[in-house]
N, C-alpha and C positions, 0 to 999 in steps of 0.2 A: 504494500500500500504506500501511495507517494503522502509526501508532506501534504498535499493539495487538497488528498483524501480525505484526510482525518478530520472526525469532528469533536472539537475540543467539547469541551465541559467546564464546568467550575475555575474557567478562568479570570484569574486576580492579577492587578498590577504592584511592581515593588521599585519604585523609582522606575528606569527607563524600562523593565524588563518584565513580562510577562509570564505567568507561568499557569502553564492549562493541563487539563488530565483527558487522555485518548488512550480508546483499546488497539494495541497492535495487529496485526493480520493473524495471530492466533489467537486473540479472545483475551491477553494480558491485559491490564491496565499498568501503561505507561504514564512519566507526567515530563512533559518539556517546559524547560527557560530560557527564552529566546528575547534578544536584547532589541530594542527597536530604535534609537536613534541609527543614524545616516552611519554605514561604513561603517558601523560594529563586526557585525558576523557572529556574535553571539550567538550558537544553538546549542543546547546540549538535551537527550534525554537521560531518565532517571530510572529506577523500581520505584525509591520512596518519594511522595509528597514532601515528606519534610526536607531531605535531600534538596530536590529540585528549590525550595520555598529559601534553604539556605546558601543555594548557587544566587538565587535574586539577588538576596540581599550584603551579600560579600564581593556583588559584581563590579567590575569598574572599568571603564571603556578606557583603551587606551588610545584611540582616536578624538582627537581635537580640534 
């Protein structure tokens, strides 16, 4: 399943970055944090909620 695919859920914002929960192409629940100002590239997925909740909030763009 492409990134396009997926339909987030229970997405929250943590400063620039967002973090949503999607079932993977086997039925897992994933949760990604994904950075959205300009020329980040911030993506990453998780297992845990809190994991993904704690990449938000430790993030820091190195683009300026």
């Amino acid at each position: 399943m492409s990134a396009a695919n997926r339909r987030f859920r229970r997405v929250v914002r943590i400063g620039p970055v967002q973090v949503g929960t999607y079932y993977d192409g086997r039925g897992r629940e994933k949760h990604t944090a994904a950075c959205t100002a300009p020329r980040c590239g911030f993506s990453t997925d998780y297992d845990s909620r809190a994991a993904a909740e704690l990449a938000a909030r430790t993030h820091r763009c190195r683009v300026r």
